[in-house]
ZAMARGU-4260 file (C-alpha; in steps of 0.2 Angstrom, whole numbers, plus 5000, padded with zeros to 4 digits):
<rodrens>
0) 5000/5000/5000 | 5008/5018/4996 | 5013/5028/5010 | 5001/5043/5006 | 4987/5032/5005
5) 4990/5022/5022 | 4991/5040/5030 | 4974/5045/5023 | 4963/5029/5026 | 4973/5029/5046
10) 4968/5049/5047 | 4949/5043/5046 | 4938/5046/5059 | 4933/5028/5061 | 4948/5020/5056
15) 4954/5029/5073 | 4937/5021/5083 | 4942/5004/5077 | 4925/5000/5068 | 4929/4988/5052
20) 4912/4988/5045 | 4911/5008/5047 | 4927/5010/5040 | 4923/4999/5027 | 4910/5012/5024
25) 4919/5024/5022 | 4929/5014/5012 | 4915/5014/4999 | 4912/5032/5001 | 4928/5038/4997
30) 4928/5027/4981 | 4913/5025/4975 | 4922/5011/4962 | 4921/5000/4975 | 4902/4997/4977
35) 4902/4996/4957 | 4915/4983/4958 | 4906/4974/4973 | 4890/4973/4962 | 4898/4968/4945
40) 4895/4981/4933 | 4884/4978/4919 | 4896/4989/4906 | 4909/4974/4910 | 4895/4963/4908
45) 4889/4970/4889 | 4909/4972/4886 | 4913/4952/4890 | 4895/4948/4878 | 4906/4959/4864
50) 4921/4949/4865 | 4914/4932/4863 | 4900/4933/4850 | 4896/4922/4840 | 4899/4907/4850
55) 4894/4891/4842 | 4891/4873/4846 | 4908/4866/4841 | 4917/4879/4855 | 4915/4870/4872
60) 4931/4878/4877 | 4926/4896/4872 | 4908/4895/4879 | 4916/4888/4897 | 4927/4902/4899
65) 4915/4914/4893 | 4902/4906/4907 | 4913/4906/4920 | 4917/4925/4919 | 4897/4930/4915
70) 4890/4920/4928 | 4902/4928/4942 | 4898/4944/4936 | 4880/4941/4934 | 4878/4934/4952
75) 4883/4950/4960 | 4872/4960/4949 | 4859/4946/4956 | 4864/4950/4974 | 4849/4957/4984
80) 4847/4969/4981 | 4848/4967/4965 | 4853/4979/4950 | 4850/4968/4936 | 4834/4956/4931
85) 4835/4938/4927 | 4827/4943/4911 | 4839/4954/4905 | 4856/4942/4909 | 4847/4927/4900
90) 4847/4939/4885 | 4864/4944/4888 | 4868/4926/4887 | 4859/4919/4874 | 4864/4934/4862
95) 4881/4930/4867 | 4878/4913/4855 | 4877/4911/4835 | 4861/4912/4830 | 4861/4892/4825
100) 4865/4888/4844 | 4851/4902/4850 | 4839/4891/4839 | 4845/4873/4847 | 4846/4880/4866
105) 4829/4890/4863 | 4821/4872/4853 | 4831/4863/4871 | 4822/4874/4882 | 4806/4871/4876
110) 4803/4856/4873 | 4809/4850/4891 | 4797/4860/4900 | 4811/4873/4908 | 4798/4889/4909
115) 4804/4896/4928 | 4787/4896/4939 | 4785/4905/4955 | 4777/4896/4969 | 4759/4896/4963
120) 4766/4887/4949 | 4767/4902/4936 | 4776/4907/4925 | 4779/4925/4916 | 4778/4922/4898
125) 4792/4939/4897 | 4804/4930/4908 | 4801/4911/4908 | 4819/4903/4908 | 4830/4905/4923
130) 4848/4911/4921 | 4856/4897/4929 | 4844/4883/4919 | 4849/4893/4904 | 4867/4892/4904
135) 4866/4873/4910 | 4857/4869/4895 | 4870/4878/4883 | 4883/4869/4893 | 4874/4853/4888
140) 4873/4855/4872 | 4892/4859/4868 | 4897/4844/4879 | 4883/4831/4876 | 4879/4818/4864
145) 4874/4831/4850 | 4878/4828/4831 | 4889/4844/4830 | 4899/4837/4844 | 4900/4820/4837
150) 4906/4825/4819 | 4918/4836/4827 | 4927/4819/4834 | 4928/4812/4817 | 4942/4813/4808
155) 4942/4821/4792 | 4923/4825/4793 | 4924/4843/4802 | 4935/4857/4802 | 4934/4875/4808
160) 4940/4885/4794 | 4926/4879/4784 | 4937/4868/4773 | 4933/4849/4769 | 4945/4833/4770
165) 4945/4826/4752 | 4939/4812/4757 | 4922/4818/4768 | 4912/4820/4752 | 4906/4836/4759
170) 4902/4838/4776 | 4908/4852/4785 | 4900/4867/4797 | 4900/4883/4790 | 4900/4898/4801
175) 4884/4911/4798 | 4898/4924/4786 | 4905/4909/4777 | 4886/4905/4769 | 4886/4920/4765
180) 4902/4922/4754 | 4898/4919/4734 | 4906/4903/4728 | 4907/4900/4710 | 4900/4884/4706
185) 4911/4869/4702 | 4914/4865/4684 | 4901/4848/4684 | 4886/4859/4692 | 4889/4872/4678
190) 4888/4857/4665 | 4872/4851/4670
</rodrens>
C-alpha cells in the first residue's frame, strides 16, 4: 500500500474508533468504484457479451470460459438487492451465441418443459427461463451427445476453417459469414 494512501485511510475518523464495517463504509464512500465493483458492473458485463460473440456449438472451450466469467459477474448483479433482472442476463447470454446455437438451446428449452414458475406454479411468459437453467442447458449441448459434437470427433469430417478433407464428400460446418460468401459453382454443376 503507498505511503500517502495508508496515511489517509489511518487519518479517518473511524479507522481511529476501530469499527471495520464503518470503515469499510467509508471505504466505499471515498471510492465509489468499490460498490460498482462489489455489484459487478453491467458495462463489464455488455463488454465480455462483445468479445465472445458468436459462440457456436463446436466451441465448448470458448463458451466455458465465457460462462465462468458471465455468471460471476452476473451473480453479484443478482445480489439482493439486485441491479439487474433475470430477464435481461438470460438475454445477455443467449445473444452472446450464434444464431444456429440460440435456435438449438431455445428448441432445448422448450421442449423440456424449463419455463421458471414461482410458487403458485406460474410462469411470466416475458421472463420464463431461469439464468442458471439457461446456461446449464448451453453447457449441455456443447458437451453432450449432440451431432455437432459427434462430427467434430471424426476425423476428416469437420474442420473449423470451413474447409473439407477430400475424402468427407462434403460435410463440413460453416460459420453464419462463410454462407454467405459467393462461391462459384464447380465446373460439373455448371455442366448440368
Amino acid at each position: 500500500m503507498d505511503a500517502d494512501i495508508h496515511d489517509q485511510w489511518t487519518s479517518f475518523e473511524e479507522y481511529e474508533a476501530g469499527s471495520w464495517n464503518r470503515f469499510l463504509e467509508r471505504l466505499k464512500t471515498e471510492y465509489p468504484e468499490l460498490t460498482t465493483e462489489e455489484q459487478g458492473s453491467i458495462d463489464n458485463l455488455r463488454k465480455l457479451c462483445r468479445e465472445n460473440a458468436r459462440i457456436n456449438l463446436l466451441e465448448e472451450e470458448r463458451l466455458m470460459s465465457f460462462k465462468r466469467r458471465f455468471v460471476y459477474i452476473a451473480q453479484k448483479r443478482l445480489r439482493p438487492p439486485a441491479v439487474t433482472g433475470n430477464r435481461e442476463l438470460v438475454e445477455l447470454f443467449v445473444k452472446t451465441l450464434d444464431s444456429i446455437f440460440q435456435d438449438v438451446l431455445n428448441s432445448r428449452l422448450s421442449i423440456q418443459r424449463t419455463l421458471k414458475v414461482d410458487t403458485q406454479g406460474r410462469s411470466r411468459i416475458e421472463d420464463p427461463y431461469n439464468l442458471d437453467h439457461v446456461v446449464q442447458k448451453a453447457i449441455e449441448l456443447v458437451s453432450g451427445k449432440t451431432i455437432a459434437r459427434a462430427l467434430k470427433h471424426m476425423p476428416g469430417i469437420l474442420s473449423r476453417n470451413g474447409k473439407v478433407d477430400p475424402d468427407t464428400r462434403g460435410l463440413v460446418y460453416y460459420s453464419k459469414e462463410e454462407s454467405v460468401r459467393k462461391v462459384e459453382a464447380h465446373p460439373d454443376v455448371e455442366a448440368l
